[in-house]
Backbone as JSON, one array per atom type, in Angstrom:
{
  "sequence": "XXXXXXXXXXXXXXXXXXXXXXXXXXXXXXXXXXXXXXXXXXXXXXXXXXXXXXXXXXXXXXXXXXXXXXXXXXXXXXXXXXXXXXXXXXXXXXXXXXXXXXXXXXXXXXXXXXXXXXXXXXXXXXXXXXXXXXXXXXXXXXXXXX",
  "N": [[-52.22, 25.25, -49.07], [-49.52, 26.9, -50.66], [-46.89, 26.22, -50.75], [-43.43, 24.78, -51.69], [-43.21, 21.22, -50.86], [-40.62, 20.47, -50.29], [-40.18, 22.85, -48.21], [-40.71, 22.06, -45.97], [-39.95, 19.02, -45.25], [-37.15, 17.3, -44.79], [-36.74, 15.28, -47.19], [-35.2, 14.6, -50.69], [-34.88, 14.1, -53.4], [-34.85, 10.68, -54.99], [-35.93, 9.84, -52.5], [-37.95, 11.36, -51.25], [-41.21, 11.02, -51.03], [-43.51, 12.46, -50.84], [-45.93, 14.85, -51.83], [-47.53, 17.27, -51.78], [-48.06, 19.28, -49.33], [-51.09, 19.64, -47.5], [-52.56, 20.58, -45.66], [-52.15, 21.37, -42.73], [-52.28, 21.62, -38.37], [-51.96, 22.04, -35.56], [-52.2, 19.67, -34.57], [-52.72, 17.7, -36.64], [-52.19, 16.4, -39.77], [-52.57, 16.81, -43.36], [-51.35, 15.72, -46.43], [-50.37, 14.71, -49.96], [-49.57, 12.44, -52.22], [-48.63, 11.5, -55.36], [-48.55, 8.78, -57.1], [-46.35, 7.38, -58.96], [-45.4, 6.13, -62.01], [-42.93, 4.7, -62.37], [-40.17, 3.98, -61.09], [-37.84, 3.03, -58.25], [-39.76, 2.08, -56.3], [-41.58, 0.73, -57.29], [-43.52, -1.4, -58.98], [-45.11, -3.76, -61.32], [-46.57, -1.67, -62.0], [-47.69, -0.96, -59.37], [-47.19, 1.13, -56.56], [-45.99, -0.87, -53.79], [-47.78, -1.71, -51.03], [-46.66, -1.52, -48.59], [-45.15, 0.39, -48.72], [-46.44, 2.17, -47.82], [-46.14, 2.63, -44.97], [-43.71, 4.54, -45.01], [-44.75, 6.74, -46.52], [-46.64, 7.52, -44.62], [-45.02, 8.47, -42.6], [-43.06, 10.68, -43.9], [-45.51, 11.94, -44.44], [-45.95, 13.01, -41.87], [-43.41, 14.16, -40.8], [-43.73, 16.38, -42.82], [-45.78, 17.29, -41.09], [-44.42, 17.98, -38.63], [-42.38, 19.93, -39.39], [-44.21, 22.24, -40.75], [-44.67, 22.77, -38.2], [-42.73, 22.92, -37.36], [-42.05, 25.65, -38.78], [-43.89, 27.51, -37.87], [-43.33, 28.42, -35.43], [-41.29, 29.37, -36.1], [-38.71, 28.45, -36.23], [-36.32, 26.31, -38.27], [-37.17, 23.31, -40.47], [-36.68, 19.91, -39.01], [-34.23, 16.84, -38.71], [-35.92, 13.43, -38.62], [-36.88, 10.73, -37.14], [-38.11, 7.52, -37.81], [-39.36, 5.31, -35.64], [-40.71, 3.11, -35.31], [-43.5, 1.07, -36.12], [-47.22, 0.37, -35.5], [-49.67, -1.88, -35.59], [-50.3, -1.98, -38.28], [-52.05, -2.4, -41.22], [-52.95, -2.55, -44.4], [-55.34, -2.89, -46.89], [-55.5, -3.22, -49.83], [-52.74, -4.52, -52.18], [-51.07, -3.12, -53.34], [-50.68, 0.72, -54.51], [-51.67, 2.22, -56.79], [-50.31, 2.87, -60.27], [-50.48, 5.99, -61.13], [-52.28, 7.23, -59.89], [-53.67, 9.58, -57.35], [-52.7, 10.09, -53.63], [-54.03, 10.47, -50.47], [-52.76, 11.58, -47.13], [-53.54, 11.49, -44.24], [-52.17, 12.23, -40.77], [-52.95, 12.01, -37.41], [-51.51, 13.55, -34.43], [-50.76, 11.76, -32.13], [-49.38, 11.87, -29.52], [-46.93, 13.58, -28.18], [-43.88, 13.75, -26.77], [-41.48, 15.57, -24.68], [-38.97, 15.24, -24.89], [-38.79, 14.75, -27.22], [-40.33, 12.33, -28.48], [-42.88, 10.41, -30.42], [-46.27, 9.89, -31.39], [-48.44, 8.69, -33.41], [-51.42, 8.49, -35.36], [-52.65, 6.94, -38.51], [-53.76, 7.59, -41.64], [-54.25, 5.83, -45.22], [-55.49, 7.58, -47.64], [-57.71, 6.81, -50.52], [-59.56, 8.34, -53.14], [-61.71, 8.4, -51.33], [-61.69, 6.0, -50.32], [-60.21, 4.05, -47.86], [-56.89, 3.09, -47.71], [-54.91, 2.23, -46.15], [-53.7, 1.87, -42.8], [-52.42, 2.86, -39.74], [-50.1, 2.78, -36.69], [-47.5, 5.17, -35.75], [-44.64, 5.37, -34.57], [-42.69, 8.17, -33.2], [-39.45, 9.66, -33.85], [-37.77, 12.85, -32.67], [-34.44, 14.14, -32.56], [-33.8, 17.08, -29.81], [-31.71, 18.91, -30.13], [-30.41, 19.23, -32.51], [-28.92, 20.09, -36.03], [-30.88, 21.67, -38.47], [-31.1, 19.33, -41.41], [-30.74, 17.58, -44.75], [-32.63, 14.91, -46.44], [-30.95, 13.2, -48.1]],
  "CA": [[-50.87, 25.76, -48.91], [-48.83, 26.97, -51.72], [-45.1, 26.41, -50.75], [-42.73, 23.48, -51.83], [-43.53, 20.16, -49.97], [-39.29, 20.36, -49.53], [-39.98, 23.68, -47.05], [-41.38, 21.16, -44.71], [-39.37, 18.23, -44.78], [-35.58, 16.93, -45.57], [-36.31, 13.91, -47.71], [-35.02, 15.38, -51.73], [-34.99, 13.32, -54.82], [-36.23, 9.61, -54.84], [-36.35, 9.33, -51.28], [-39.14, 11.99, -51.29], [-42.43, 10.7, -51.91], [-45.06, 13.14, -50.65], [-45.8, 15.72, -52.93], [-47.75, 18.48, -51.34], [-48.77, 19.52, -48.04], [-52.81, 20.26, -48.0], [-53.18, 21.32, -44.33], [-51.54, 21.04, -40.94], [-52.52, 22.3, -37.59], [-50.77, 21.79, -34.44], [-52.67, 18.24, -33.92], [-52.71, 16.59, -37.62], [-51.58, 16.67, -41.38], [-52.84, 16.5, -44.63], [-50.39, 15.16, -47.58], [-50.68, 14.23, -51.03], [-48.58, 11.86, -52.73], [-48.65, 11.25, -56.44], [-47.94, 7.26, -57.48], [-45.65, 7.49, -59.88], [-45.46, 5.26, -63.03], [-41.99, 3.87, -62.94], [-39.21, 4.14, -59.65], [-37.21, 2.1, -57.6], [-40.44, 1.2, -55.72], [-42.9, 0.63, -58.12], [-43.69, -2.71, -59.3], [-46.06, -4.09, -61.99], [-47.57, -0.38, -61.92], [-48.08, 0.04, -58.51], [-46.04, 0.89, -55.33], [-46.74, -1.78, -52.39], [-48.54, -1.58, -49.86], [-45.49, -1.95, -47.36], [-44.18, 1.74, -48.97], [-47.37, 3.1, -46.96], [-45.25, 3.17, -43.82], [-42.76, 5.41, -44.99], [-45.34, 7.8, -46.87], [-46.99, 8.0, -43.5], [-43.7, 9.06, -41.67], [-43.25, 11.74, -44.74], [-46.62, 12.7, -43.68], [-45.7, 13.25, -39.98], [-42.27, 14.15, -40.84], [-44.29, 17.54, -42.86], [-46.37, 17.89, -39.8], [-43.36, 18.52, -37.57], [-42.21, 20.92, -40.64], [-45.19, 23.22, -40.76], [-45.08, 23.04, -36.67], [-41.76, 24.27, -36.95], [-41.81, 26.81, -39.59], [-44.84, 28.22, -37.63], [-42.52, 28.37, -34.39], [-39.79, 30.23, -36.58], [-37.68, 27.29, -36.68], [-36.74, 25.17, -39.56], [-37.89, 22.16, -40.45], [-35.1, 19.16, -38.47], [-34.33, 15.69, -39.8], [-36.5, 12.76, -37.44], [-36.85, 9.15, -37.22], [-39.11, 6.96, -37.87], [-39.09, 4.38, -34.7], [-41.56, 2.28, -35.53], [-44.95, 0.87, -36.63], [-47.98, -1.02, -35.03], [-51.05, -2.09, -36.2], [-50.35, -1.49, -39.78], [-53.07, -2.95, -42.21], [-53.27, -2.4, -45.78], [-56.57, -2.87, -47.58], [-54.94, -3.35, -51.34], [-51.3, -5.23, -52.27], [-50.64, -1.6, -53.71], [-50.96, 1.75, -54.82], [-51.71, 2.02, -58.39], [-49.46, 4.21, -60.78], [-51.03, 7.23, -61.72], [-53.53, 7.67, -58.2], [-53.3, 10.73, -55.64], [-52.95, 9.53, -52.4], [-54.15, 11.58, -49.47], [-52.1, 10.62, -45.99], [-53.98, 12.04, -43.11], [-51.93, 12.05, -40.06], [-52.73, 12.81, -36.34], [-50.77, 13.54, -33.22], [-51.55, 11.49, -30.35], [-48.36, 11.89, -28.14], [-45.82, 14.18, -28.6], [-42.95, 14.49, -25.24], [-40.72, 17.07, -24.45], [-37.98, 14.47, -25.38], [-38.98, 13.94, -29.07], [-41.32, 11.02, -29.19], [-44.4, 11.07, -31.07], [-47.4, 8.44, -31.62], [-49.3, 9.31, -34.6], [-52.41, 7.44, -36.1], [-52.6, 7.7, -39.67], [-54.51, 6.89, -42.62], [-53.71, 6.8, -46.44], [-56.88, 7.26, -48.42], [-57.58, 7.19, -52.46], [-61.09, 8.7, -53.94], [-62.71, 8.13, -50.08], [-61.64, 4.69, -49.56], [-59.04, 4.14, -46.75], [-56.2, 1.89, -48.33], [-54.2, 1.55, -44.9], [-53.92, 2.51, -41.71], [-51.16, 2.47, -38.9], [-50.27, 4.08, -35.88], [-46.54, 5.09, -36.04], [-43.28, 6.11, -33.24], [-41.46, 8.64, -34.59], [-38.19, 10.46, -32.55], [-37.26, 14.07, -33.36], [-34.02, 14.99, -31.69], [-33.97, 18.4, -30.31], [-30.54, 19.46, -30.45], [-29.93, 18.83, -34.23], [-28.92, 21.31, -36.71], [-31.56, 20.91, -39.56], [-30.55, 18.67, -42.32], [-31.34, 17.15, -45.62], [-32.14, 13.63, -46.4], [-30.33, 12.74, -49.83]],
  "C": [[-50.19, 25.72, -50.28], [-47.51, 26.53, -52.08], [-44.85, 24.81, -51.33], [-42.74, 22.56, -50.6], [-41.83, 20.12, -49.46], [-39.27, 21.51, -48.39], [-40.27, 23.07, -45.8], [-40.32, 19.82, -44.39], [-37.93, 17.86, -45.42], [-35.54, 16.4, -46.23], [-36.1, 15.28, -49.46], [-34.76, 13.78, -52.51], [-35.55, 11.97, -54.61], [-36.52, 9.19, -53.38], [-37.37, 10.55, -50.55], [-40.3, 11.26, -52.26], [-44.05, 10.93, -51.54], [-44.65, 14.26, -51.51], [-46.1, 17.47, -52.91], [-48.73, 18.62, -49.94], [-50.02, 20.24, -48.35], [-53.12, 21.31, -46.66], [-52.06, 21.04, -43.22], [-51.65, 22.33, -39.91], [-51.62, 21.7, -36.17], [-51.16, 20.42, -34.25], [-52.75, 17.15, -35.16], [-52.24, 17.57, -38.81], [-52.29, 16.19, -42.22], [-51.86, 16.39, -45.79], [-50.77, 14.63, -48.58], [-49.6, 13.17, -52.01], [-49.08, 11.11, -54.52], [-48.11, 9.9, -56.97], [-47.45, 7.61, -58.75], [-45.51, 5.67, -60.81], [-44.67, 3.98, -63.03], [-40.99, 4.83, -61.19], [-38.32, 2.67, -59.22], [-38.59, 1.34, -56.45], [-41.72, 1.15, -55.75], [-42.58, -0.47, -58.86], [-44.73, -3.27, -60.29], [-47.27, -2.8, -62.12], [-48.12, -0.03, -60.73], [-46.81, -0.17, -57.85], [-46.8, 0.09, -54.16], [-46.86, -0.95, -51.77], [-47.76, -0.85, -48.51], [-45.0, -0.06, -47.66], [-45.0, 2.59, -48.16], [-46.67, 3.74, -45.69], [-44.92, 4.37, -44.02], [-43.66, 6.43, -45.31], [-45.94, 8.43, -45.64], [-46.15, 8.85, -42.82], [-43.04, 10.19, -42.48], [-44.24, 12.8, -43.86], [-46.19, 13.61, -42.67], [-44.44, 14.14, -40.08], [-42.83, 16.06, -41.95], [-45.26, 18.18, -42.28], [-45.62, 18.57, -38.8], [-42.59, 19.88, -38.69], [-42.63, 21.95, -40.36], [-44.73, 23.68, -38.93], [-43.68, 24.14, -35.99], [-41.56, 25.37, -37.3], [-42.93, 28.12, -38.61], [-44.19, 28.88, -36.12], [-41.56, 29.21, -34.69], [-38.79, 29.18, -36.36], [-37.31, 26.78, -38.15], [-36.54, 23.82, -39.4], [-35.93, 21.26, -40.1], [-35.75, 17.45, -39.07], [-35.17, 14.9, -37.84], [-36.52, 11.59, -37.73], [-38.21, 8.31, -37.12], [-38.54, 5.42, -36.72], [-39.76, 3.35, -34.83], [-43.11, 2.24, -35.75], [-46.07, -0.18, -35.61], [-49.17, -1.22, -35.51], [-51.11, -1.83, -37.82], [-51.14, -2.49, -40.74], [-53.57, -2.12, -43.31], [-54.52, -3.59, -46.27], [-56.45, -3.11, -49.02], [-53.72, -4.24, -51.03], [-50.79, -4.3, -52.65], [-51.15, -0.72, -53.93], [-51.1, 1.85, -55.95], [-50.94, 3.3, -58.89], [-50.59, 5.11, -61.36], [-51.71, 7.99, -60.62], [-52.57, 8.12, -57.88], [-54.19, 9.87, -54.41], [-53.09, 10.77, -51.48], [-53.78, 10.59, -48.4], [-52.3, 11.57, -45.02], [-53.29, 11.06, -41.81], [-51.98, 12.76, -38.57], [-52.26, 12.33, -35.48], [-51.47, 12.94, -32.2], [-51.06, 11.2, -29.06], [-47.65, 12.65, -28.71], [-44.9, 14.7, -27.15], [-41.94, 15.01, -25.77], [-39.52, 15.9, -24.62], [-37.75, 14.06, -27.21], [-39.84, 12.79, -29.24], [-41.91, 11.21, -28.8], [-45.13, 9.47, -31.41], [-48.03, 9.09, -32.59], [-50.15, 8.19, -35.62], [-52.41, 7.52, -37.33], [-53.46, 6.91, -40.98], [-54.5, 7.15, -44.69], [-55.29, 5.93, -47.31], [-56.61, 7.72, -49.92], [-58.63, 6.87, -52.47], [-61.85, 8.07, -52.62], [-62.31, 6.68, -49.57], [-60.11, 4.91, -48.85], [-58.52, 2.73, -47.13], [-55.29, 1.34, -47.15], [-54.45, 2.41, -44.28], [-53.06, 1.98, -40.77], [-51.66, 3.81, -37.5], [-48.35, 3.39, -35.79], [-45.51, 5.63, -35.17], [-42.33, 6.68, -34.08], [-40.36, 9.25, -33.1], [-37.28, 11.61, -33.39], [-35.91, 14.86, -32.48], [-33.77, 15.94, -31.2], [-32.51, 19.04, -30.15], [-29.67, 19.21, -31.56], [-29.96, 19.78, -35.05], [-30.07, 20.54, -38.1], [-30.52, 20.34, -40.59], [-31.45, 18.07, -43.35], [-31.34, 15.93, -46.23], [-32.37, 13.06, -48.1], [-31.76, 11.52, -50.49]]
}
């Protein structure tokens, strides 16, 4: 996919931190996220572990994106409800590494909440892994998250 990773989701300046959408089909996502050098949540050269969450919910959060753009919608702001099982494999992300954050659907109701397994891999190894509750409300005008 060619377009701007912002046609997909609301997050804009440092509270964006996926970089480019690779794939998405109605049942999962592909995302790329670039570790950056220096930030508000980057630490001794990497970003923790703990920031995986959120990149995940990025992820998911340009899965519902694509799902809408493909719908003729545009992309709406969503929530991240929570996490379970989350286990990181490192203490961080190292600055400079592309992260790939494969996420799939494994609930989605006609109310907005979503279950989604997910996994953030660098050069084949799988550095975490979660499964994550997200809540998309559907009577929300899209919006953009500063």
């Amino acid at each position: 996919m060619n377009e701007a990773i912002e046609d997909f989701i609301p997050h804009r300046g440092p509270m964006r931190l996926v970089d480019r959408l690779i794939a998405a089909d109605d049942e999962a996502a592909t995302v790329e996220a670039d570790v950056p050098s220096e930030g508000r949540l980057v630490r001794d050269g990497r970003m923790p572990a703990y920031v995986g969450i959120e990149l995940m919910a990025q992820a998911v959060a340009a899965w519902a994106g694509a799902r809408a753009r493909r719908a003729g919608a545009a992309p709406r702001t969503g929530y991240l409800l929570g996490t379970r099982r989350f286990e990181a494999r490192c203490a961080g992300f190292e600055a400079g590494t592309t992260l790939r954050i494969d996420v799939r659907c494994e609930l989605i109701g006609d109310a907005g909440l979503g279950m989604f397994d997910c996994a953030i891999v660098q050069a084949g190894d799988t550095l975490a892994t979660a499964r994550i509750s997200v809540y998309e409300p559907r009577e929300e005008a899209p919006a953009q998250i500063p």
